[in-house]
C-alpha positions as CSV (number, residue, x, y, z in Angstrom):
1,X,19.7,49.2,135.3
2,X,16.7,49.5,137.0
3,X,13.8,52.0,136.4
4,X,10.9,52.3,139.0
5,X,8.1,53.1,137.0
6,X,10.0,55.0,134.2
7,X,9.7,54.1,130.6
8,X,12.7,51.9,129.2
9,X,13.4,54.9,127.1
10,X,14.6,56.9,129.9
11,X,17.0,54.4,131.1
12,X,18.5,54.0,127.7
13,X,19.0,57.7,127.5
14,X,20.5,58.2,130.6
15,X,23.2,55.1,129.5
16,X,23.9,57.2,126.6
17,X,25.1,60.3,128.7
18,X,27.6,58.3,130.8
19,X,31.0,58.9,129.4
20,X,33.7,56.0,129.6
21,X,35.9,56.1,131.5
22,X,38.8,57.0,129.4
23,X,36.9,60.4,128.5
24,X,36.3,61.7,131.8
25,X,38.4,64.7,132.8
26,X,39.6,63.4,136.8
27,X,38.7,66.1,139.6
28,X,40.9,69.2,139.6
29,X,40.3,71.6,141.7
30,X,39.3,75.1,141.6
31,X,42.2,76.6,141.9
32,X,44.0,74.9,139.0
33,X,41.2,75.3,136.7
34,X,41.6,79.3,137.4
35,X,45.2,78.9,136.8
36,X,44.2,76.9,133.5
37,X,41.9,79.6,132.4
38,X,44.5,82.2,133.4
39,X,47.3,80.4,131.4
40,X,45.0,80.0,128.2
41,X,43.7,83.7,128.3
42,X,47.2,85.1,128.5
43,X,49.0,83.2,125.9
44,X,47.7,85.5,122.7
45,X,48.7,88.1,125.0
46,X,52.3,86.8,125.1
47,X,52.3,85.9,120.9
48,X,51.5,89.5,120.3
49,X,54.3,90.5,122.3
50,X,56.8,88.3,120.9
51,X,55.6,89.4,117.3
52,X,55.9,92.6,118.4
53,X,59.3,92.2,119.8
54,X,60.0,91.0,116.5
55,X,59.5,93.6,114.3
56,X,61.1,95.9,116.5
57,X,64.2,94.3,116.1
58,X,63.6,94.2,112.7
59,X,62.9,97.9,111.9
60,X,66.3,98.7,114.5
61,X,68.5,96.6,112.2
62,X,66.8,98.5,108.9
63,X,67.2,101.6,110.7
64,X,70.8,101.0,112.1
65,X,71.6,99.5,108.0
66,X,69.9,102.7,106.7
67,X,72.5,105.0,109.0
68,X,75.5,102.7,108.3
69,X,75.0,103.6,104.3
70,X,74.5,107.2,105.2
71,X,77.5,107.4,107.2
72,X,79.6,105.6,104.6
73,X,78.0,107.9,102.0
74,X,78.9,110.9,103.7
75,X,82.4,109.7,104.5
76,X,83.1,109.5,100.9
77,X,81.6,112.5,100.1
78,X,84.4,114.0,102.8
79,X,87.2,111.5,101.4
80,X,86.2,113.3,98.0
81,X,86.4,116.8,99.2
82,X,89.9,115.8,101.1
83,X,91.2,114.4,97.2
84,X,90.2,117.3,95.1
85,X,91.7,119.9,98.2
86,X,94.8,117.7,97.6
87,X,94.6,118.0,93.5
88,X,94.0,121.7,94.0
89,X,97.0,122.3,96.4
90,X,99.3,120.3,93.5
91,X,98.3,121.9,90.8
92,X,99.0,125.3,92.9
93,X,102.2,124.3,94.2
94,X,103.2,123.2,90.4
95,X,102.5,126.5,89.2
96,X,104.6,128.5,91.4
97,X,107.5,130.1,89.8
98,X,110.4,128.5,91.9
99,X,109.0,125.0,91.2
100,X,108.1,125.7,87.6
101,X,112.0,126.6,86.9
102,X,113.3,124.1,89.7
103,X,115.4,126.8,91.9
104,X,115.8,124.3,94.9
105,X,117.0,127.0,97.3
106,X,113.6,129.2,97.0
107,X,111.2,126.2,96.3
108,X,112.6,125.0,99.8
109,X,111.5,127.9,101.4
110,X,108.7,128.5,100.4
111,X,107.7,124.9,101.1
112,X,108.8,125.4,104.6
113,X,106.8,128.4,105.0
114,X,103.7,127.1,103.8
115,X,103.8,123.5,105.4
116,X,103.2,125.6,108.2
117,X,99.9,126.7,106.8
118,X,98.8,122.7,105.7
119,X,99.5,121.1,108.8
120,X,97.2,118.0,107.6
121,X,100.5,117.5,105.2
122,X,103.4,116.0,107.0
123,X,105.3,116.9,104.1
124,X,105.4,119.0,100.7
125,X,107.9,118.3,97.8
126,X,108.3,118.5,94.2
127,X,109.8,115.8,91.9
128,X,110.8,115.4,88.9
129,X,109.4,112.9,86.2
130,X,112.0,110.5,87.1
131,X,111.4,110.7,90.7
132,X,114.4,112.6,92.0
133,X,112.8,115.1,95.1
134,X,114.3,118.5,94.1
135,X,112.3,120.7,96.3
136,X,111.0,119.7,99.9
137,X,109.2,121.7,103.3
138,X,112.2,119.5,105.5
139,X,115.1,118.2,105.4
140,X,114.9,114.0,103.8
141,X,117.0,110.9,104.5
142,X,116.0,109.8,100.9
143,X,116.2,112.0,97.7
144,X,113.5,109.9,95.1
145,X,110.0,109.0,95.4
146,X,110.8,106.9,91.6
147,X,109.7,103.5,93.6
148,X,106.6,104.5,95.4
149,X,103.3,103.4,94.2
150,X,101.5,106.9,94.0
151,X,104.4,108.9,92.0
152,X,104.5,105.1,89.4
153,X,100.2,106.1,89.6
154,X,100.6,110.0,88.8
155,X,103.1,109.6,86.1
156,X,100.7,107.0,84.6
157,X,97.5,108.8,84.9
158,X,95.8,112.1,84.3
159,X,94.4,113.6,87.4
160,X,95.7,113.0,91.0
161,X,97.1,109.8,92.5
162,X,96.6,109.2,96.4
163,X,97.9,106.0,98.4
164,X,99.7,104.7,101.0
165,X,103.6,105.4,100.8
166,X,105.5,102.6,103.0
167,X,108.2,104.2,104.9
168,X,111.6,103.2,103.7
169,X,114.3,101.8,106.2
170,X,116.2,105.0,107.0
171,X,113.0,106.3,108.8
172,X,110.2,105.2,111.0
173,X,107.8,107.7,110.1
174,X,105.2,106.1,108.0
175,X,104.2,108.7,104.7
176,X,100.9,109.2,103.3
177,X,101.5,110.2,99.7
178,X,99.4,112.2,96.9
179,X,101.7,113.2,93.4
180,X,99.7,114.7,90.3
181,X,101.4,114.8,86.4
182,X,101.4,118.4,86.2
183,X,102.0,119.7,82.5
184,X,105.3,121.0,82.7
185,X,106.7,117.4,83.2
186,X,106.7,118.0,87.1
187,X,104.9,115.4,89.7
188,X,104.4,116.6,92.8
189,X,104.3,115.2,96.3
190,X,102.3,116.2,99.4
C-alpha cells in the first residue's frame, strides 16, 4: 500500500478496517433490506399473538370443563329429585288401603286411574315379597317381577331401588323399573 505523504500509521489503520472477505455482507438492495427490516419488526408482533392465541384456548377448555361439571352436577341433582319423587310415589301407593289388604280388583283400578295422572310411569303395580304382580295400571303378559334386578335390589335394601328392567320375550316394550320394601312385606313397582 502506498501512502503519498501520509504517515505509515495511517496506512496500517486503514488495513485494519478492511473486512475479509468472508465477513462482508454482498449487495442487497433496498428493497430487500426494507423487507428484512419489516420481517424482523413484525415477528414479536406475531409471538404475542400466538401466545395470545394460546391462552385463549386454554381458558375456553377451562371454561367449557367448568360447564361440563356444572351440567353434570345439576343433572344429578335432577336425577335425585326424579328418585326421591319415585320413593315418595311408592311409599304412597303402599299405603293405600286396596294395596295394603291386596284386593286385586280395586287396586287395579285405582292403578288405572292414576297412571293417567303419572304419565312419566309406563306402568304402576304392586308385588308381593316373592315377586308375584297382584295389582297392576294394565293388563300384563307376565305375572312376577321375582327375577328382575330392581325387585332382587328392594327386597335386599332399605330405601328405593331404581334400574334397568330388560323386557322379557313375550313383549317388546323395554321397562324401566323402581320397587321399594315397604313395611308391610309389599314391594312395589312403578
Amino acid at each position: 500500500m502506498i501512502t503519498h505523504g501520509a504517515s505509515p500509521a495511517l496506512g496500517r489503520t486503514i488495513a485494519v478496517k478492511r473486512r475479509p472477505a468472508w465477513l462482508r455482507i454482498p449487495h442487497v438492495s433496498l428493497t430487500v433490506r426494507l423487507i428484512i427490516l419489516v420481517l424482523i419488526a413484525i415477528c414479536p408482533a406475531m409471538v404475542i399473538q400466538a401466545y395470545n392465541e394460546y391462552e385463549l384456548r386454554k381458558a375456553r377448555e377451562t371454561d367449557i370443563r367448568q360447564q361440563v361439571v356444572q351440567i353434570t352436577k345439576q343433572f344429578g341433582e335432577e336425577i335425585g329429585e326424579l328418585r326421591e319423587g319415585a320413593r315418595q310415589l311408592l311409599l304412597a301407593l303402599s299405603q293405600l288401603t286396596p294395596v295394603k289388604l291386596r284386593e286385586s280388583d280395586d287396586c287395579n283400578v285405582l292403578f288405572g286411574s292414576l297412571a293417567s295422572q303419572y304419565a312419566n310411569y309406563s306402568l304402576l303395580a304392586a308385588a308381593d315379597t316373592d315377586g308375584r304382580l297382584f295389582c297392576s295400571s294394565s293388563r300384563l303378559a307376565y305375572d312376577s317381577v321375582a327375577d328382575e334386578p330392581f325387585f332382587k335390589r328392594a327386597m335386599a335394601q332399605d330405601g328405593l331401588a331404581v334400574g334397568r328392567a330388560a323386557a322379557p320375550a313375550r313383549t317388546t316394550q323395554p321397562r324401566r323399573g323402581a320397587g321399594a320394601a315397604v313395611p308391610a312385606h309389599q314391594a312395589l313397582r312403578a
